[in-house]
N, C-alpha and C positions, 0 to 999 in steps of 0.2 A: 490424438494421443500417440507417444512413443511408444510407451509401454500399454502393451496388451498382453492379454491372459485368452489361453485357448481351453475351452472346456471341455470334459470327455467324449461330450456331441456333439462338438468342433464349432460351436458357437466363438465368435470372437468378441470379447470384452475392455472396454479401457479398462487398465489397472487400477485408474484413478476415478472414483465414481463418488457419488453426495447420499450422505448420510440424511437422516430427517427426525431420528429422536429430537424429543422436547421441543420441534415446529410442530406451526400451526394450533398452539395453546395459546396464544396472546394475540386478539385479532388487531392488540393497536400497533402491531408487528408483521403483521398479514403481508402486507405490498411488498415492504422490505424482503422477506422470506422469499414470497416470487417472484422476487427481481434477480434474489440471489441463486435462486434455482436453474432459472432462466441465462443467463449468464453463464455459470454454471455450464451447462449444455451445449451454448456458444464456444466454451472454452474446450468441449470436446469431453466433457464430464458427464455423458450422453447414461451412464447407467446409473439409476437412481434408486436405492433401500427406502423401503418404510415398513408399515406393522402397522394390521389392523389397533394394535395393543397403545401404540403411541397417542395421546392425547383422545386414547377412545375414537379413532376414528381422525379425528382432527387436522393430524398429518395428511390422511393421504384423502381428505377432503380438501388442502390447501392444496395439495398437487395437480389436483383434478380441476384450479383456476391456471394453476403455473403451466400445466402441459396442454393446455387448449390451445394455447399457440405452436404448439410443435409439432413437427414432421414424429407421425409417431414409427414409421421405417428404421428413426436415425436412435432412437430410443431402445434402453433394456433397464423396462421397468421386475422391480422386485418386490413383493410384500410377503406378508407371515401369519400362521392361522395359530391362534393361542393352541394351547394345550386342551382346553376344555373344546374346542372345537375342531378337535381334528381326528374327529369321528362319526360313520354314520351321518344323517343327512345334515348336521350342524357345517361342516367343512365344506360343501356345496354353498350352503349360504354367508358361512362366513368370507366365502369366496367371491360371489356376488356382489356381498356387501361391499367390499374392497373397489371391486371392477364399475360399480354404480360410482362410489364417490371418487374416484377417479378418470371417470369418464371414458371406461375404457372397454374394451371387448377382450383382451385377453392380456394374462401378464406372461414377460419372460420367464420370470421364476417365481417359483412359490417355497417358501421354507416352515416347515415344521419349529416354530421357535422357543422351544424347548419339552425334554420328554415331560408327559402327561400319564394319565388312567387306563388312556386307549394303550393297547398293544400297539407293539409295531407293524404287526401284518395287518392289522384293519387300518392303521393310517397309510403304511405306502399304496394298498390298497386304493385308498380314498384318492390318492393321490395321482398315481395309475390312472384313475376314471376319467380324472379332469384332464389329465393330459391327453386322453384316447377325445377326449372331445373337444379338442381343442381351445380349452379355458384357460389352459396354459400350457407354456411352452417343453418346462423342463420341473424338476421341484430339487430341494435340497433339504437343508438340517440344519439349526441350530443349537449351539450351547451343547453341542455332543462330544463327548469325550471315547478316548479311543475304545472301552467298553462297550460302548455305546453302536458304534460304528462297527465295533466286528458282530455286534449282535444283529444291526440292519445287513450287513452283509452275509449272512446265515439265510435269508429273505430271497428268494432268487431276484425279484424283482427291485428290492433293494439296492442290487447294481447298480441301477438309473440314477442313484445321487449324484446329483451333480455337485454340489458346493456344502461345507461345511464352513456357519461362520461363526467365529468363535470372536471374543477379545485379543490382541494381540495388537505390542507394543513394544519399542526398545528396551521399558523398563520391565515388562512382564512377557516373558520369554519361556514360559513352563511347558507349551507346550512343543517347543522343538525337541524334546527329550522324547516322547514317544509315540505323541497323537499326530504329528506333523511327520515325521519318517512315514506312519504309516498311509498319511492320504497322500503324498508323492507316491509313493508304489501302485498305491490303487487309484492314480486318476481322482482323485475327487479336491478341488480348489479349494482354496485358504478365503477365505473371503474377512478381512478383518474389523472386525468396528471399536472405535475408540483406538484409531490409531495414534492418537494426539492424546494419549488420556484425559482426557476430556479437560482440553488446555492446562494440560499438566496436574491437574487435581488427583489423579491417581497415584501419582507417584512422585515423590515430593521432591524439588531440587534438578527434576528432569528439564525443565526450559531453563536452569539456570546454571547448566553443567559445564563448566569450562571445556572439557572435551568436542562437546558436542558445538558449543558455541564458537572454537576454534576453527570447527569445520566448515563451517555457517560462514565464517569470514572468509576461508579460502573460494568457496563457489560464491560469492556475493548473495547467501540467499539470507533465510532467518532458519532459526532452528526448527521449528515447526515443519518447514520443507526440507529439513536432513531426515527428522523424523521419519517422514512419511517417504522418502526418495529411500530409506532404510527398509522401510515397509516391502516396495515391491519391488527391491532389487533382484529376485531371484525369478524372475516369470509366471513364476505359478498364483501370484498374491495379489488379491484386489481390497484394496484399501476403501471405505466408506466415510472421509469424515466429516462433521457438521461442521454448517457454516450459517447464521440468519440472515448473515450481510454480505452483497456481492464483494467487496473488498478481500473478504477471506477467503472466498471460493476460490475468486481467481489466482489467489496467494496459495491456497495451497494448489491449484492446477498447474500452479509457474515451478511445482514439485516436477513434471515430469520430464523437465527442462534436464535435471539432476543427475549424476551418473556416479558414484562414491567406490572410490577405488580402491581396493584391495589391502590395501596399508590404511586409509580412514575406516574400512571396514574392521581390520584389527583392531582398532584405538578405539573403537565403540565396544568391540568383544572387554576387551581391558577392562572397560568402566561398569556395562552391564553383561556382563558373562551368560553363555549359555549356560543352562543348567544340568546338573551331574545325578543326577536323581529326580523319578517321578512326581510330580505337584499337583494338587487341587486345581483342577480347573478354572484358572482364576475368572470373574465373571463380573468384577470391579474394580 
């Protein structure tokens, strides 16, 4: 991959990594999925998202066929401990769970996927542990808003976050206005999901924008990969997005191909504009 992403631990990350919501829920879809994975990885798409929370498990039992063939060196695997477990000795096991059905001894990263019951010093805590024993490599946060994030950073050990991943998309831009200044300052990575709003379904008119389709013609790509070449233009940004079918993966990996230059980058401002005032965390 061209585009890489350095993390505050100096970990280096493709920008372009594979998503896993709503896989491994349909087993007559199973092979496809781990072909597409696989692939995927081939194409340099080597860091892969999932959540214990996806298909209950489902996901990253399907992963746990798809990465048994891989150098796991070349790999940075990601998973997520719900809210309800990520405290106390639940988050040990929800952790396990994960690592059993993926067949794996440790993850790269572990995220907190959204706030819960627990506090935050008994989760970075929890979290803390697993990394002093090498269950995993680093942890992060999801679904945290800048509140959110000056409150873990109040936490001495809190610092350790490595990534916050939020929603983020050409059409949904709210959090450049204040949550995104402040993880640029403070080292802590954008990590995006649903960079594709989930083939446009988020926001309606976006794969059919003349602007953007404009663009699409000038790099000979499709929209989909301005989208996402949009995404992680700036270094700091790892994009996640789904794919079932090897066709897509490598469709959107032929994203990193992409380089959008400073006038297309205007002409996307035009149509979806940053935003001038604080927003709800958008989360769909």
């Amino acid at each position: 991959m061209k585009h890489t992403v350095t993390l505050a631990n100096g970990a280096v990350v493709p920008a372009l990594g594979q998503g896993t919501w709503y896989l491994g829920e349909n087993r007559a879809q199973r092979q496809q999925e781990i072909e597409g994975i696989r692939q995927g990885i081939a194409a340099g798409m080597t860091l892969i998202d999932t959540a214990e929370m996806y298909g209950s498990g489902a996901a990253e039992d399907m992963l746990g066929e798809a990465l048994s063939t891989e150098d796991r060196s070349k790999l940075y695997l990601v998973s997520k401990v719900l809210p309800g477990n990520a405290g106390g000795k639940r988050m040990r096991r929800s952790l396990m769970g994960s690592l059993e059905r993926m067949g794996q001894q440790y993850l790269d990263l572990y995220l907190y996927h959204w706030r819960g019951n627990y506090s935050l010093e008994e989760t970075v805590s929890g979290l803390e542990e697993l990394r002093a024993e090498g269950l995993i490599k680093a942890w992060g946060v999801s679904n945290f808003d800048i509140d959110d994030m000056e409150e873990l950073w109040e936490i001495p050990e809190g610092r350790n976050c490595q990534v916050n991943q939020v929603l983020y998309h050409t059409g949904s831009r709210g959090i450049e206005y204040s949550l995104l200044p402040w993880m640029r300052k403070n080292q802590v990575a954008l990590m995006a999901y649903c960079p594709l709003a989930q083939a446009g379904s988020l926001r309606s008119g976006l794969f059919s924008n003349k602007t953007l389709q404009s663009i699409a013609e000038a790099h000979h790509a499709t929209v989909p990969q301005i989208l996402l070449a949009w995404n992680i233009r700036d270094g700091h940004t790892i994009a996640i997005p789904r794919s079932s079918r090897a066709e897509h993966t490598l469709a959107n990996a032929g994203a990193d191909q992409i380089t959008l230059s400073p006038e297309e980058l205007q002409a996307i401002d035009r149509v979806y504009p940053k935003p001038t005032r604080k927003e709800y965390l958008d989360m769909q």
